[in-house]
Residue frames as qw, qx, qy, qz and C-alpha x, y, z in Angstrom:
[[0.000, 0.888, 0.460, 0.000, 0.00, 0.00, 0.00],
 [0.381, 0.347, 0.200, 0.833, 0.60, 3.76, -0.68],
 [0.023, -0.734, -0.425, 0.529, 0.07, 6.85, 0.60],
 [0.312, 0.512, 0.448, 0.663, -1.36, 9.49, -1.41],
 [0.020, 0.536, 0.176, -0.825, -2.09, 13.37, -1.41],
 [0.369, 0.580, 0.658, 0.307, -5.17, 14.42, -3.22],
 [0.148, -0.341, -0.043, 0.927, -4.21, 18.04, -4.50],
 [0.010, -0.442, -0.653, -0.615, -7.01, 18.29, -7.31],
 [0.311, -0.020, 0.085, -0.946, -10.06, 20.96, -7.17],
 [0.673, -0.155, -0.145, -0.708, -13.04, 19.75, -5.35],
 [0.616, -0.262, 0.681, -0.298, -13.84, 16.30, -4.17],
 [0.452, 0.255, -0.821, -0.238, -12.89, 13.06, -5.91],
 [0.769, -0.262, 0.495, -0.308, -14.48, 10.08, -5.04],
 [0.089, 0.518, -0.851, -0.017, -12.72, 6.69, -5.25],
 [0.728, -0.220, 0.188, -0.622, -15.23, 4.38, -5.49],
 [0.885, -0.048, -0.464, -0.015, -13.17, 0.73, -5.85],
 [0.070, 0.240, -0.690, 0.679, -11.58, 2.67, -2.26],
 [0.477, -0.617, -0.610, 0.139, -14.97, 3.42, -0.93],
 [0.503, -0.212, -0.048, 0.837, -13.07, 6.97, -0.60],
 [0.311, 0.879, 0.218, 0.289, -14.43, 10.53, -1.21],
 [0.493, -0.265, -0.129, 0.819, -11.19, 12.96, -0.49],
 [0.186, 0.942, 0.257, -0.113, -10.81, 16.87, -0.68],
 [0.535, 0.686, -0.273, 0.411, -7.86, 18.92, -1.65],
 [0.111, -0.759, 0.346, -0.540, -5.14, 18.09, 0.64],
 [0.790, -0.319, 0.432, -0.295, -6.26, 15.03, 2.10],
 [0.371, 0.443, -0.804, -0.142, -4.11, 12.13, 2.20],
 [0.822, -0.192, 0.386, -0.371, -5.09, 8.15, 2.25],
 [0.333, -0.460, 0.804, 0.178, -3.89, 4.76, 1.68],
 [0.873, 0.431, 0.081, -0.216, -4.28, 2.53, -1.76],
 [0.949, 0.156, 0.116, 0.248, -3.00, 0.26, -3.93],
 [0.331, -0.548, 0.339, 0.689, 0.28, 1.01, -5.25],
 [0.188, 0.153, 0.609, 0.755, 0.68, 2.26, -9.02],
 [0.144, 0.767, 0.567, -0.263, -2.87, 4.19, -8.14],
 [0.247, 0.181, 0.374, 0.875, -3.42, 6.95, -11.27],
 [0.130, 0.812, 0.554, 0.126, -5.57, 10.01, -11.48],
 [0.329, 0.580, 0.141, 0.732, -5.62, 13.39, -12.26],
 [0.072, -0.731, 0.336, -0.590, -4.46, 15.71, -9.20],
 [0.931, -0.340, -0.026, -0.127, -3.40, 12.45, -7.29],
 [0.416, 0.615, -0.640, 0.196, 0.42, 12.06, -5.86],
 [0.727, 0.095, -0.590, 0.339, 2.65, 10.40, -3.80],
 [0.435, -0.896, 0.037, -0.076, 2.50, 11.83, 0.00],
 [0.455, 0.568, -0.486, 0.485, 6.01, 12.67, 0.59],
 [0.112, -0.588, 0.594, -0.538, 5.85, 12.38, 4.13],
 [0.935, 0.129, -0.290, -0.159, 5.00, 8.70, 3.53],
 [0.386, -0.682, 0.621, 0.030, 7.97, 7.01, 5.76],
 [0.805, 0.313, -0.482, -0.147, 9.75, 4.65, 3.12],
 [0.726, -0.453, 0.465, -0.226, 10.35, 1.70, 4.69],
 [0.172, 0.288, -0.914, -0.228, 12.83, -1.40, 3.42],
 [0.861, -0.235, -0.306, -0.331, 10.43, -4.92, 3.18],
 [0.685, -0.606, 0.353, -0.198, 10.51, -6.90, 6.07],
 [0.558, 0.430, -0.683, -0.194, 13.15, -9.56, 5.65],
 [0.925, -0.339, -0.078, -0.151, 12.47, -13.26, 7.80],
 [0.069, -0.711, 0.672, -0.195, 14.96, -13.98, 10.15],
 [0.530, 0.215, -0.803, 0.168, 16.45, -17.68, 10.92],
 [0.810, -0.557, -0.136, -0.124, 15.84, -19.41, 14.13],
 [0.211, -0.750, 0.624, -0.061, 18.76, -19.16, 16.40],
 [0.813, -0.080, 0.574, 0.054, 18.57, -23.20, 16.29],
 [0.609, 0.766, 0.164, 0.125, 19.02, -22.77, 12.21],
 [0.344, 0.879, -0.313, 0.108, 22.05, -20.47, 12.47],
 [0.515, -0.484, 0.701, -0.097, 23.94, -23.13, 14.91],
 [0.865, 0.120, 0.485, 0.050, 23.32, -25.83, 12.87],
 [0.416, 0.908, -0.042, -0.018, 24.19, -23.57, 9.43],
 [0.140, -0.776, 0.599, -0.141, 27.79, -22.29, 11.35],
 [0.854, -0.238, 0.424, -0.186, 28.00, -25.94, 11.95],
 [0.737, 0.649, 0.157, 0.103, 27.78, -27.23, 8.17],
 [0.337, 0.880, -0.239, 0.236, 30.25, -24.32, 7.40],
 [0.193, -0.696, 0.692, -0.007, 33.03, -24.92, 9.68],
 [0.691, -0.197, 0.694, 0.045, 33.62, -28.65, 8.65],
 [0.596, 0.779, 0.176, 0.083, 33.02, -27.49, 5.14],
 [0.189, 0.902, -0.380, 0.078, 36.18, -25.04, 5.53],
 [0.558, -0.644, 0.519, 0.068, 38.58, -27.67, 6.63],
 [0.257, 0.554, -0.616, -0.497, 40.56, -28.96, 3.73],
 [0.996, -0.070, -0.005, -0.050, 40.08, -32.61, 2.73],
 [0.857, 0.376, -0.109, 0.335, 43.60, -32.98, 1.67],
 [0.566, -0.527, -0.029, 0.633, 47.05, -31.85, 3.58],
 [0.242, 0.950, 0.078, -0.182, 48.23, -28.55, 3.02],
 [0.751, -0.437, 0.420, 0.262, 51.38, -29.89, 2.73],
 [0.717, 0.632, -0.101, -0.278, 52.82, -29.52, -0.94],
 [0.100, 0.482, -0.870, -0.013, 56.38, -31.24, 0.14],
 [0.805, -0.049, 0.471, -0.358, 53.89, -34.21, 0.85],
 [0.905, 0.308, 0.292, 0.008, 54.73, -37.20, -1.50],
 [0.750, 0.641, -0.144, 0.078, 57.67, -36.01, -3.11]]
């Protein structure tokens, strides 16, 4: 959702909001909403999307994986065998 600022002359009604606004008033709709004296409210706080966090049990097991992953299979040794 979106906030908007209706700056047009007179009253607009929005009727797949259910919405009648006046000049000045600001309310929330879809996003990509179009009409003619209809913007973006700038004092809208943009916000990043939420992103899901891991269970702590998940990132122990995870860290787990990885460190026995990082351990070479083979000696580091390159005077080995010769």
């Amino acid at each position: 959702m979106a906030r908007y600022t209706y700056n047009g002359e007179g009253e607009r009604t929005f009727p797949s909001l259910g919405i009648t606004v006046k000049k000045g008033e600001s309310f929330d709709g879809p996003d990509g909403l179009r009409a003619r004296g209809l913007s973006l409210a700038s004092s809208a706080p943009k916000t990043a999307p939420a992103v899901p966090t891991a269970p702590k049990e998940a990132v122990k097991e995870i860290t787990k994986e990885a460190k026995s992953e990082d351990k070479p299979s083979a000696s580091p040794d390159i005077t080995a065998g010769a």
